[in-house]
C-alpha positions in Angstrom: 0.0 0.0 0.0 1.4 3.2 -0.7 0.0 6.3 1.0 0.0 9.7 -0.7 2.1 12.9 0.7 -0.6 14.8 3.0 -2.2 17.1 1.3 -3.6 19.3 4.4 -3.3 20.3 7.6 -6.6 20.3 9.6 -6.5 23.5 12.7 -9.2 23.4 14.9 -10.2 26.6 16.2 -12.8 28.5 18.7 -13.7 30.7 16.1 -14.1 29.8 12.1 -14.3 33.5 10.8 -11.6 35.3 13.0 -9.3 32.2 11.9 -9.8 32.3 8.3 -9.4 36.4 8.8 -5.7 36.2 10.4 -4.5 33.3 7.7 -5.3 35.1 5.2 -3.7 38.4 6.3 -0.3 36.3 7.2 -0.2 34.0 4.3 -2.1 36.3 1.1 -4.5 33.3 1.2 -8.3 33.4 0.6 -10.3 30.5 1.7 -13.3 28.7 0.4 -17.0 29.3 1.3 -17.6 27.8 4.7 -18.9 24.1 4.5 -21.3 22.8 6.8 -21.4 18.5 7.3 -23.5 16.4 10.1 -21.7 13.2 10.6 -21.1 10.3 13.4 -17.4 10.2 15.0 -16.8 6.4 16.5 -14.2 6.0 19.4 -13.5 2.5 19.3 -10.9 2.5 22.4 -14.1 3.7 24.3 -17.2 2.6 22.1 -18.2 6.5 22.8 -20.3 7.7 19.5 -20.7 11.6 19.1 -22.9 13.4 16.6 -20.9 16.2 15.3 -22.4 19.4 13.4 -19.1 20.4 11.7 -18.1 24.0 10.0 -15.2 24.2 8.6 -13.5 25.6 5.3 -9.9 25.3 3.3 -7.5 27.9 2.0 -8.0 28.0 -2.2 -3.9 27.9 -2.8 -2.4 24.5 -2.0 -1.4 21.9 -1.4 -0.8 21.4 1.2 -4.2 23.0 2.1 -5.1 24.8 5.8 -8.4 23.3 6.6 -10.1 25.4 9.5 -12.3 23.7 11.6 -14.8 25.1 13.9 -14.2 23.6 17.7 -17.2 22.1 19.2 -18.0 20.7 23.2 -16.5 17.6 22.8 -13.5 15.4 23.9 -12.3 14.7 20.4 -13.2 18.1 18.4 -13.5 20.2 21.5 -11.4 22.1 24.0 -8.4 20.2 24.5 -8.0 19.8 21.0 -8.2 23.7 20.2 -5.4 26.2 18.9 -3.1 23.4 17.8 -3.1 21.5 14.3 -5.6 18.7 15.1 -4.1 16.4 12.3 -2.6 15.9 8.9 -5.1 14.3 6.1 -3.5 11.8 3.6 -5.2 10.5 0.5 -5.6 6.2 0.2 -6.4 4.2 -2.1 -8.2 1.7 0.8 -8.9 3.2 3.7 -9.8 -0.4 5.4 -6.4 -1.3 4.5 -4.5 1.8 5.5 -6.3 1.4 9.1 -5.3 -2.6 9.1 -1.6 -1.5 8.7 -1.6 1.5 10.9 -3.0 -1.0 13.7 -0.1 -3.6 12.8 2.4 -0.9 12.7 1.1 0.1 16.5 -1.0 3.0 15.8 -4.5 2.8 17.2 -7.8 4.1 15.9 -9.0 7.3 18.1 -11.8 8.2 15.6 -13.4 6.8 12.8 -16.8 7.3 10.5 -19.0 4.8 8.9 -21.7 4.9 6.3 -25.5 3.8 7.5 -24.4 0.2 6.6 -21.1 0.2 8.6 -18.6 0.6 6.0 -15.4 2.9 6.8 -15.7 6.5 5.8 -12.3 8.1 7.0 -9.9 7.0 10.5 -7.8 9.1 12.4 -4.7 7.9 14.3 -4.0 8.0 17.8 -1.6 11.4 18.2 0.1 8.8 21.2 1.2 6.4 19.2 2.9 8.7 16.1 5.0 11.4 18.2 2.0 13.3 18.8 1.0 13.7 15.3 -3.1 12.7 14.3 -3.1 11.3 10.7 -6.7 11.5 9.3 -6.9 8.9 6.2 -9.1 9.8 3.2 -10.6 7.7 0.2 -8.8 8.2 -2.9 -12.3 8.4 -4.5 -13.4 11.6 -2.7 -10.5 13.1 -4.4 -12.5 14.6 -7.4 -14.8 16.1 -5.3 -13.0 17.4 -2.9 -10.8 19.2 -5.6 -13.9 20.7 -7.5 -14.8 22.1 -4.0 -11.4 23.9 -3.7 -11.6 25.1 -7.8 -15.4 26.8 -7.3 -14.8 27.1 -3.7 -18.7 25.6 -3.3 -19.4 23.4 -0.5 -22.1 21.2 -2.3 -19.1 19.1 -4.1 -17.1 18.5 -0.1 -19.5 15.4 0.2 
């Protein structure tokens, strides 16, 4: 399996707008139109399950991209996690895969989606078990979409 170089950088922070205000005056970035997504995050170390109502946007000029994302109440997108880079996002070709050889390797799942039949969306890594750093992995075939979102800068294609 080969993995892709990371192609962004995910920041969480306590507020979207101020964030994507002071990038852009530091780097000469712009950003795209905010993005709104309702999804499931699964902690499997604790069988925990937390709806999350996510905001969150990416600098047009990359990559690497800056991908702002607007901090919520919880453990895993919440306070702790705030005013830091949460994790780096990597492109796969099989996400199933990529998590069965991050688990032989030693690094554990802290987060992970499924579709409503149970199949693997995206995983995160365990910042513990890679020197601190949170690896988010991605499926290859979000790609397209994901890149016509940065081109027109329209949410409806981040799906």
């Amino acid at each position: 399996m080969t993995i892709c170089p990371f192609f962004h950088i995910g920041i969480l922070v306590p507020d979207l707008e101020e964030a994507q205000d002071k990038f852009a005056r530091l780097f000469g970035i712009s950003f795209t139109n905010v993005a709104s997504a309702e999804y499931e995050i699964i902690r499997p170390e604790s069988g925990t399950r937390l709806r999350r109502s996510s905001r969150m946007c990416y600098s047009a000029e990359g990559p690497p991209y800056y991908e702002l994302m607007q901090a919520d109440s919880s453990d895993f997108f919440g306070p702790p996690e705030t005013m830091r880079i949460h994790h780096v996002g990597l492109w796969t070709s099989d996400v199933g895969r990529a998590q069965q050889r991050a688990g032989e390797i030693g690094l554990r799942t802290d987060a992970e989606t499924r579709d409503p039949v149970g199949r693997l969306g995206v995983f995160f890594t365990n910042p513990q078990d890679a020197y601190g750093i949170r690896f988010e992995f991605l499926p290859e075939a979000k790609r397209a979409g994901f890149e016509k979102f940065i081109a027109s800068r329209d949410p409806r294609y981040l799906t």
